[in-house]
Residue, then its C-alpha position, 0 to 999 in steps of 0.5 A: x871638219x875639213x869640209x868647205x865651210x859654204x857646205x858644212x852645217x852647224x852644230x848649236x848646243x844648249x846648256x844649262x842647270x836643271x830649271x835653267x828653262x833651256x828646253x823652252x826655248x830649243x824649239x824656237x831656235x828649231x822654228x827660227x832656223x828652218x824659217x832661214x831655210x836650214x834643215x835641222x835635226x834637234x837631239x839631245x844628251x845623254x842619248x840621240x840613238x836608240x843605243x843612247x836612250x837605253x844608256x840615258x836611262x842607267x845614268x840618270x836613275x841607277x846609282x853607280x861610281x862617278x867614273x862609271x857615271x862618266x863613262x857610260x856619258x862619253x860612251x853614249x856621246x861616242x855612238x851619238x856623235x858617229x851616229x847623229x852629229x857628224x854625218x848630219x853636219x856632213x850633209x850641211x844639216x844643223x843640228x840642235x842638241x840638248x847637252x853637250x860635253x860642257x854639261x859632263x865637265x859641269x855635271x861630272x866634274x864641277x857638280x861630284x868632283x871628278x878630276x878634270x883631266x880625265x874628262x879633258x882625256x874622254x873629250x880627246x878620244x871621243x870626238x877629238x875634232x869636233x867642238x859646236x860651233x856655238x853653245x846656248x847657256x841658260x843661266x839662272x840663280x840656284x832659287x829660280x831653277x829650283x822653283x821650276x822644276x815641275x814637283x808634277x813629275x819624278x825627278x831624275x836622280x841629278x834633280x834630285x841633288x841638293x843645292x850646293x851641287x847645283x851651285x858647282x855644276x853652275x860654277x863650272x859652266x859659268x867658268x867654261x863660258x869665262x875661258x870659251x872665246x866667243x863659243x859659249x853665249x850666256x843667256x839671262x833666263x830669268x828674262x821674259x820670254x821676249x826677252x830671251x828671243x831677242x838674246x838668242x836672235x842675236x847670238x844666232x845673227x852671224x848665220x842668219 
């Protein structure tokens, strides 16, 4: 981004295992932001177009090969980025979105083994200079997230993984936000309500 930082918006991501409570808590940062006066545009991954809400339904409920698995995630990033994102920031827009690249290098790569170069090369092509400006991730042991997920609904077929997934996938958000420098913010969602608010105003202040 090489436009002056006064006029720029912001790019804010939220991550997390499925039952993480992440979705919770994404339309009260929505609610915090325009009540400081930012426009907002709140998205999610995969998906945030019409062409990307066709290629969320093929990953999240057909079976295919890991790679095939990763690279409809970045073709459907690469569109959501030229589409959504950029030209939202662009305009001095914040925009909010449900998932991330963090959440291919945890899913893909943490959660089914994928070598982590090839997802280090996608990164570089798809959006090679573009990175949030901050990431939200909701952490909670492997039991509570199990136990939130709504048994009222059918299950995608990542929430249907066993718990060993589960416990790569949140290892390898947990090590991203290790070597992330300030990027990456984890939130204890297994707080109250209250109490996560509280988290998300002060990872937020620096705008704000």
């Amino acid at each position: 981004m090489n436009q002056n930082d006064a006029t720029r918006g912001r790019f804010i991501t939220f991550e997390g295992i499925d039952g993480a409570g992440k979705s919770t808590h994404i339309g009260y940062v929505t609610s915090l932001l325009k009540g400081a006066g930012k426009r907002v545009v709140s998205t999610r991954e995969p998906g945030g177009t019409p062409l990307g809400e066709k290629l969320r339904d093929l990953v999240l409920h057909e079976k295919m090969h890991l790679e095939t698995e990763a690279l409809i995630m970045f073709a459907s990033r690469r569109e959501h980025v030229a589409q959504v994102v950029e030209p939202a920031i662009a305009r001095g827009d914040w925009v909010l979105s449900d998932r991330f690249t963090d959440a291919s290098f945890a899913y893909q790569g943490g959660g089914r083994g994928l070598d982590r170069a090839k997802l280090d090369a996608l990164e570089q092509w798809v959006h090679p200079h573009l990175q949030p400006d901050l990431t939200l991730l909701f952490d909670v042991p492997l039991d509570v997230a199990k136990a939130r997920l709504s048994a009222s609904r059918t299950l995608d077929k990542f929430e249907m993984e066993q718990a060993d997934f589960f416990a790569r996938v949140r290892g390898e958000y947990l090590r991203r936000a290790a070597e992330s420098q300030g990027r990456i913010v984890v939130i204890d969602s297994t707080k109250t309500i209250d109490e996560v608010r509280a988290a998300l105003q002060a990872a937020l202040e620096t705008w704000l």
